[in-house]
C-alpha positions in Angstrom: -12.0 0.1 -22.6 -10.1 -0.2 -19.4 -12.7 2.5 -17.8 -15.5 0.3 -18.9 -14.1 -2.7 -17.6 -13.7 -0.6 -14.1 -17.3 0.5 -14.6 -18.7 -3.1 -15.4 -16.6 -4.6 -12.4 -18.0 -2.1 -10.4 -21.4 -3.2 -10.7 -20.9 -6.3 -9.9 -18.8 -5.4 -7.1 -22.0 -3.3 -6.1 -24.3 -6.5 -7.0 -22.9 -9.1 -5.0 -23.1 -6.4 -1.4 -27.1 -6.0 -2.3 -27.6 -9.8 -3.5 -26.1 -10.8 0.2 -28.1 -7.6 1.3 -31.7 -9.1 -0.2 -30.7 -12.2 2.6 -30.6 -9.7 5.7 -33.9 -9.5 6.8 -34.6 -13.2 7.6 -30.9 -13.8 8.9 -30.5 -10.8 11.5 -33.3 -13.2 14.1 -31.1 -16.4 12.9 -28.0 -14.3 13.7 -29.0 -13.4 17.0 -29.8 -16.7 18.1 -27.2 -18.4 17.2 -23.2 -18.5 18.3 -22.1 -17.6 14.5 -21.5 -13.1 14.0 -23.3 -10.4 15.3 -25.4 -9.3 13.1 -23.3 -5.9 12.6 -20.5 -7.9 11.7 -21.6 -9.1 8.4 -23.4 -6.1 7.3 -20.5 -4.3 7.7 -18.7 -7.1 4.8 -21.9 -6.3 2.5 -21.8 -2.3 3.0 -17.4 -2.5 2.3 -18.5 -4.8 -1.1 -21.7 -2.2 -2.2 -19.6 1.1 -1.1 -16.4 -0.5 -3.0 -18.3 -1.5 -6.1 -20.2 2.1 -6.0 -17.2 4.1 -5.3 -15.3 2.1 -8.4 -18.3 3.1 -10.3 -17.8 7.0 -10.1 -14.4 6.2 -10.5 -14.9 4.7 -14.1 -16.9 7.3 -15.4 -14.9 10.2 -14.5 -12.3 8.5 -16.2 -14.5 7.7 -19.3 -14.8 11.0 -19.6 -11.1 11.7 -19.9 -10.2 13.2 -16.4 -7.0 11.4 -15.5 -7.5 8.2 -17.0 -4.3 7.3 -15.6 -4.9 8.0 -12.2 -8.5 7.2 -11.5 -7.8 3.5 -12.9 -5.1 2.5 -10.6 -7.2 4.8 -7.7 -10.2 2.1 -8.9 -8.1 -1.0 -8.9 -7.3 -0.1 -4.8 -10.8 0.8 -3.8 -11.6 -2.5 -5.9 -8.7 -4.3 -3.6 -9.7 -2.7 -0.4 -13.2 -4.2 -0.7 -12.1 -7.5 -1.9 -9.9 -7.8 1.6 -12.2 -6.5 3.4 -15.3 -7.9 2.4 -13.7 -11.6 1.6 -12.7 -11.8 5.4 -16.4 -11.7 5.7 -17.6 -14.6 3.4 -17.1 -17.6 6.0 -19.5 -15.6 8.0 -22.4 -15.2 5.5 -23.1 -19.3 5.9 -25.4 -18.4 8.6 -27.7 -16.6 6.2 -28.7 -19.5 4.7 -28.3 -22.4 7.1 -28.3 -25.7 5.7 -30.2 -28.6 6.8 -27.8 -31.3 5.3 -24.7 -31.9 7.2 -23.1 -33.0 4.0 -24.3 -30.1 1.9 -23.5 -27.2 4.4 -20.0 -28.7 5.3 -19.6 -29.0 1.4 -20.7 -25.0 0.6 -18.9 -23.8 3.4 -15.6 -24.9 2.6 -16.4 -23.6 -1.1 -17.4 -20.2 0.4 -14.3 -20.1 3.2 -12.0 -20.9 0.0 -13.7 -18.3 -2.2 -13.2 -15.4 0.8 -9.7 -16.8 0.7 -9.4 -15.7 -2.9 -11.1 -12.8 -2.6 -8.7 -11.9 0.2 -5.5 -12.8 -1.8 -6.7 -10.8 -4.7 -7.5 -7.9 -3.1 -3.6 -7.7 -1.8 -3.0 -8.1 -4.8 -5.3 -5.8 -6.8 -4.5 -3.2 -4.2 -0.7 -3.7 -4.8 -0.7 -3.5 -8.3 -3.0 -0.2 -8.0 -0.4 1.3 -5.8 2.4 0.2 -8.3 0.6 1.9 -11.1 0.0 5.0 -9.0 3.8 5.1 -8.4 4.6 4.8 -12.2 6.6 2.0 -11.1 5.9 0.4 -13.7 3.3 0.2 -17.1 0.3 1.7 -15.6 -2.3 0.5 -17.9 -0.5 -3.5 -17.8 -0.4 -3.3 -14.3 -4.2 -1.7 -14.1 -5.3 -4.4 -16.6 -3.9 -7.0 -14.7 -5.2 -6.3 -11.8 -9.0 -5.9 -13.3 -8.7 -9.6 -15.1 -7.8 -10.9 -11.2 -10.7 -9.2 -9.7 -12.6 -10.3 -12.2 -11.9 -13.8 -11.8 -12.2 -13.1 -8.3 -15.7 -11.7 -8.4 -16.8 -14.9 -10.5 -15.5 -17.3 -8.3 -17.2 -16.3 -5.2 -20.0 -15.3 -6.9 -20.5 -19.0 -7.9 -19.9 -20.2 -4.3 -22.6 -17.6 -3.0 -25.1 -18.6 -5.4 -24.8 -22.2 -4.5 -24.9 -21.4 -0.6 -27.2 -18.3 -1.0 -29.8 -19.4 -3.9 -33.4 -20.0 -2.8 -35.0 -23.9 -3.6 -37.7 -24.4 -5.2 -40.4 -25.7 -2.3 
């Protein structure tokens, strides 16, 4: 179950880089006008999220299919981490793919989005922690991989929610 729970994590991992992907188009002539990233900047956080949740993907099959269960989990859980840090440093960034023409609104979504990188950067220290643990046998491999899969998880929900909200198209 653990493996499928890698695999399913995985995807949405590998979801959330394409759904900020789909933006891209329309915000590389915003991004280059304006003072927010350079355009390379942020689709380097969506190719880290896509390659991380792709990568964790593999990962969860070859241990579905009984290869080193043991190892490819934890091995997961830190590709899993490494995205989240690297990809969460990222999300205060992806505001200006959907600018906002309410002061109020965009102030409110970008503090929800800043907060959700924030998470996704604390979980992924901690993701890629307890994956290094496991791989050490320091302590129960599977606790410590399970663990580690409910935060990234919760993770992956969270600033999923905040994306949608910043992200989602209105009805004209």
């Amino acid at each position: 179950m653990a493996s499928v729970a890698v695999i399913a994590l995985g995807i949405a991992l590998f979801a959330q880089g394409v759904a900020i992907t789909s933006r891209w188009r329309d915000a590389v002539k915003r991004l280059a006008k304006s003072r927010g990233p350079r355009p390379e900047q942020v689709g380097g956080g969506m190719s880290i999220d896509a390659f991380g949740g792709l990568a964790g993907v593999i990962l969860g099959l070859v241990a579905l299919g009984g290869t080193r269960p043991l190892v490819l989990l934890p091995a997961a859980v830190v590709v899993f981490g490494a995205a989240l840090l690297l990809g969460g440093a990222m999300q205060p960034d992806l505001v200006y793919l959907a600018p906002e023409r309410n002061p109020k609104v965009a102030r409110v979504t970008y503090e929800a989005i800043q907060t959700s990188g924030g998470v996704m950067v604390l979980v992924g220290v901690g993701a890629a922690v307890l994956g290094v643990l496991a791989l050490l046998d320091v302590g129960p491999v599977l606790t410590l991989t399970l663990v580690a899969l409910l935060a990234i998880g919760m993770s992956l929900l969270f600033a999923g929610g905040a994306l949608t909200a910043r992200l989602a198209r209105r009805p004209a």
